[in-house]
N, C-alpha and C positions, 0 to 999 in steps of 0.2 A: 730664735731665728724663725723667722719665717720660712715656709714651704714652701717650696721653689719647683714648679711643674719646667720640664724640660724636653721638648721634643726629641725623641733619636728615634730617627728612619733605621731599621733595620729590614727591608722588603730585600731578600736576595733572588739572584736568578731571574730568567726573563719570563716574561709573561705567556703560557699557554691557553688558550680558547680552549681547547680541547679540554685541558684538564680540567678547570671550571668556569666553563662556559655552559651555554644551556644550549639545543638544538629547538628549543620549543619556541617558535613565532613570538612568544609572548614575552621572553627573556628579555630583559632589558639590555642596553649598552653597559648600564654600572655592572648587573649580573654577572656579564659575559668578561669584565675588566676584574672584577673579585678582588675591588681596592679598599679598604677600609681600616679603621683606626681602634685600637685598644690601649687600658691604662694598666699603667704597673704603679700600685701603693708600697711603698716601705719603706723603715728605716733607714734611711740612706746615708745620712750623719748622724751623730749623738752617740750615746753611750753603749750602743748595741750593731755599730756601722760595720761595723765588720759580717754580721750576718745578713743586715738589710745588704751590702753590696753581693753577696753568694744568692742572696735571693733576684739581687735588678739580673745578676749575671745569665741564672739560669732558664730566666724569662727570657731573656734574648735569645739565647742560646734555641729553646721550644721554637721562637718566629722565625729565626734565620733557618734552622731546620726544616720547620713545618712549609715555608712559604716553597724552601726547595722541595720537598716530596709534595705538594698541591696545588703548585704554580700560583700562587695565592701571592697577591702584595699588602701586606697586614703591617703597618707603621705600629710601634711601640711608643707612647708619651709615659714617661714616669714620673713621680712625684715621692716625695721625702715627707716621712711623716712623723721622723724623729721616734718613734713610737708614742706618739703624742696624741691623745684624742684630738685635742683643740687643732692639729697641722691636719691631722688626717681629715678632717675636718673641713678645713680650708681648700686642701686637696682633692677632697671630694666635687666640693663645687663647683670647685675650675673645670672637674670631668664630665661633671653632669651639663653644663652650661656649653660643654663641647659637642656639637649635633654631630660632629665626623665621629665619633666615639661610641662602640655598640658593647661592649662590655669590659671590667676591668677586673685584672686580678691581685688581687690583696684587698686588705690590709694585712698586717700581722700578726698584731697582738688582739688579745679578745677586746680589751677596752676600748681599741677603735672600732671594730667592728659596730660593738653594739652602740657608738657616738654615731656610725654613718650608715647604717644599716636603713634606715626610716629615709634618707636623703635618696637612696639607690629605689629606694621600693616606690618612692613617688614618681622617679624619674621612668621606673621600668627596666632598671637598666641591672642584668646579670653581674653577680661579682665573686670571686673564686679566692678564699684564703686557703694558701699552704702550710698554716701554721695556729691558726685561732682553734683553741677547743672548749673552751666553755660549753656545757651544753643548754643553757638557754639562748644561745644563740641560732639555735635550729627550734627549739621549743615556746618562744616566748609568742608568737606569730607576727614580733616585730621588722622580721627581714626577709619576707618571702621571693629575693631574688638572689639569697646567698646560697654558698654551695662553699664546700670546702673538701681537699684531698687529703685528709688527716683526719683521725679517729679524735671525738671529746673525749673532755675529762671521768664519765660516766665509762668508760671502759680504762684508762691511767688508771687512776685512782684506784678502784681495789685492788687492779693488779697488782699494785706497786705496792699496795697496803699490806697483801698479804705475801710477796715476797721478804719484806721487811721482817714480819710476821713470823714465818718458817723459814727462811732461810741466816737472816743475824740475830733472830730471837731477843730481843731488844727485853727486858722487866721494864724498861725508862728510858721515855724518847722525849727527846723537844724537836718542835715543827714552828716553824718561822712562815708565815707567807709579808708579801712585797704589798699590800694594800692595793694589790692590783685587782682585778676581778679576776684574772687568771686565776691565780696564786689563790686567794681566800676561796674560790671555788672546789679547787682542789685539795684543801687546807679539810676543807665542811664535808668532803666526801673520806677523807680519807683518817679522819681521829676517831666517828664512832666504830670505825671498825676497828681500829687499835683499842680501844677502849672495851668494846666487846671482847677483844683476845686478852682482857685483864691488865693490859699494859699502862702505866702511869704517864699521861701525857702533859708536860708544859705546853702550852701554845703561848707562843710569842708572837707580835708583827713588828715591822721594823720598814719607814719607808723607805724606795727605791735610789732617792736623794742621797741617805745614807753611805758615809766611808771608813768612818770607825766602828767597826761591832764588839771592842773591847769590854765594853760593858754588858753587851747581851750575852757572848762570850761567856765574861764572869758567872752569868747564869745557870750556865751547863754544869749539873753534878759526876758524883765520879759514877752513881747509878745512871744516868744515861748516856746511853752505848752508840747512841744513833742522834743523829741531827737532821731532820728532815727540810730542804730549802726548795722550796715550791716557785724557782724566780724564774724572770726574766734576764738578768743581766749579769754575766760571766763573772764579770772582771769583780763584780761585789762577794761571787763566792768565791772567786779566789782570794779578796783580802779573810772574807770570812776565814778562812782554811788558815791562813797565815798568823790570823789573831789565836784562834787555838792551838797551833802550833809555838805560839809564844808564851801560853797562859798552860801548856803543857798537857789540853784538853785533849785526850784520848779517843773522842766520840767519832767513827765513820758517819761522813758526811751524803746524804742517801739525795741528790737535786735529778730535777725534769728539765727535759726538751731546754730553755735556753742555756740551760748551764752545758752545753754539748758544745762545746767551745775548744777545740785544740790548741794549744798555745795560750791561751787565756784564762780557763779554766784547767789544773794540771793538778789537784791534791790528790796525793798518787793512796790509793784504797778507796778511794771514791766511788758510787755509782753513780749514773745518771741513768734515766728510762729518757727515748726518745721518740716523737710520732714518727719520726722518718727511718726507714733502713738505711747502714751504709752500703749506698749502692758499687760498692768498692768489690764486694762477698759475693753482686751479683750476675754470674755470666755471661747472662745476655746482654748486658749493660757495659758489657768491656769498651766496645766503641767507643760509647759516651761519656764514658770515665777517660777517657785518653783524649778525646778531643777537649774537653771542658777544661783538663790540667792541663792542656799545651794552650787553652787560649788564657785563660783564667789561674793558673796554678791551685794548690791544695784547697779543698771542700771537705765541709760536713755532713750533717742532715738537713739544715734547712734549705739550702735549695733546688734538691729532689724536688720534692714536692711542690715548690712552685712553679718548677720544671711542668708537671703533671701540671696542675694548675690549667698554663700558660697552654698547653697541649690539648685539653679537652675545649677552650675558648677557639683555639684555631681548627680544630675541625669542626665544631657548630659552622664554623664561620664557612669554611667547606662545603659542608654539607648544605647548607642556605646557598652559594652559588651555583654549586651543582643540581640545585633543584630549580634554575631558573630563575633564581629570585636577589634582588640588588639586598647585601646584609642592613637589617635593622635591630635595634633594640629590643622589638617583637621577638620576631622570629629566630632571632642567636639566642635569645632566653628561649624560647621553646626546644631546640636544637639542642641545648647543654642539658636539659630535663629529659632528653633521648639517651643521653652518653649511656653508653655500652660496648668500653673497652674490655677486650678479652683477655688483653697484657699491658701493662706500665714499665714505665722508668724503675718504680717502685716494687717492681717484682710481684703485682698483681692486679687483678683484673679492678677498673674503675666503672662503677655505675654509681646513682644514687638512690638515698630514700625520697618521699614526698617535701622531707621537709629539706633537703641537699645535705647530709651525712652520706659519708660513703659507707656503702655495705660493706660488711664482713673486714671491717677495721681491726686493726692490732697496735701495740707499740712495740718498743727494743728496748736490750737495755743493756747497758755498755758498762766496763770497770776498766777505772783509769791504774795503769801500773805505774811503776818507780819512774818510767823516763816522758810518760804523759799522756802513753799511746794509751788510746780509746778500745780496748777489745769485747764485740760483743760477745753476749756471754746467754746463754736457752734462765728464759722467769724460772 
């Protein structure tokens, strides 16, 4: 299928001068109006649509917000990128090719990033994933216009390594990644330190295509206690879960960030670590947790974060009218390299590094019980 760019106006509330308008002679008409256009990338359909829609949801959700606390009229274009390099791809060009358009947030997964990351840096144009952590994707000096609200793999990774570590004490583990760059990245960070702790590691991979793991499955001995799944896509560790429950494999199943699936993912002793908090835990956040389930119904982790995301693009955007100045691609990229929120969605404060990592990043990590529910649980 191809990727399908869709305009949806969400500009609420009527228009204040005062609130970003400029007083200064020099202020343009467009300044004084603070009308401008942003893109939302994600998996919209395909085999992970259920979280690309919690993501488009909470992007809205940030503009219809933001534009009411900063009288700002900020239109949303989104695009489907199936989590697909090649759409995100496509996607990409239609946003860059759009002059109304000053910056966009997503993509999602790390393999799109680093497919359109070179497309956004030629164009100039800022781009904000809630959900990519690869860390060459801030390190490679391929995408110097990206920024993301979520910790890499370079902090996952040994946490997760060494909760596995000392907390289920694993002698024999097998670790599966998805042939994604996600997944093998964090796959590369996290065996030589199991390996260091003298643990005997299988590494397996298994593509993402994949719907019978009966054979890989078969793999699993009664010596490993632990199965590590580094994916992308719920609904694959839940067959996983189901094929050794049939083959009578014993092994808890230890997956990250996409396996954080309610409904989808349920192998009940399961853990997952995720980039996002459930913002469910966190009190300040009660409003927003109650408006989002009455527009939207039940959420997970991913689309906090894009929430945040969506959040720090519309105040640059702010902040660029209130200083008199009509939003551009320039200046809203300079503006998001200012960000210095002193509280989140996320229950904590957002600025960046030089290269756009957020500082003083953490993850979570959740244990699925008998009936499915997700409870987080201190590393």
């Amino acid at each position: 299928m191809k990727a399908r760019v869709i305009a949806a106006a969400v500009a609420v509330g009527a228009l204040s001068l005062a609130g970003c308008g400029s007083s200064s002679p020099s202020g343009s008409a467009a300044a004084k109006s603070c009308t401008t256009t942003i893109g939302m990338e994600g998996p919209l359909t395909g085999p992970v649509a259920s979280l690309g829609q919690e993501q488009l949801h909470f992007a809205e959700l940030a503009v219809a917000n933001d534009n009411k606390a900063n009288h700002t009229k900020i239109s949303l274009v989104q695009g489907d990128t199936q989590l697909n390099p090649a759409d995100a791809t496509t996607v990409t060009k239609e946003f860059v090719s759009n002059s109304k358009m000053v910056a966009v947030v997503g993509p999602a997964g790390s393999q799109e990033v680093e497919a359109v990351g070179p497309l956004f840096a030629r164009a100039g144009m800022a781009f904000i994933s809630g959900s990519a952590t690869d860390p060459s994707l801030t390190t490679s000096g391929k995408n110097p216009t990206f920024f993301r609200t979520v910790s890499n793999d370079n902090v996952q990774g040994p946490q997760d390594a060494h909760y596995i570590i000392n907390t289920l004490k694993p002698k024999a583990l097998m670790i599966v990644d998805d042939e994604e760059s996600y997944s093998t990245d964090l796959v590369s960070i996290m065996i030589p330190i199991f390996k260091a702790a003298g643990i005997k590691v299988d590494h397996e991979s298994v593509s993402q295509s994949v719907t019978d793991f009966s054979s890989l499955v078969a793999k699993i001995t009664p010596a490993e206690t632990v199965v590590v799944l580094p994916w992308q896509i719920a609904a694959n560790a839940q067959q996983f879960g189901r094929d050794m429950a049939q083959e009578h494999k014993k092994a808890v199943i230890f997956g990250t960030d996409g396996l954080y699936s309610p409904g989808t993912f349920e192998i009940a002793g399961s853990y997952v670590s995720s980039f996002g908090p459930d913002i469910h835990t966190i009190p300040a956040d009660a409003s927003l947790v109650a408006q989002a389930q009455a527009k939207y119904g039940s959420f997970g982790t991913f689309g906090p974060p894009v929430y945040a995301a969506t959040h720090v693009v519309d105040e640059a955007i702010a902040a660029v009218c209130k200083g008199g100045h009509a939003p551009t691609r320039a200046n809203v990229l300079a503006a998001i390299k200012k960000t210095n929120e002193s509280t989140s969605i996320l229950g904590k404060p957002i600025s960046f590094t030089a290269h756009g990592d957020p500082k003083n990043g953490q993850f979570f990590l959740f244990k699925i019980n008998s009936k499915g529910t997700y409870n987080n649980i201190p590393y």
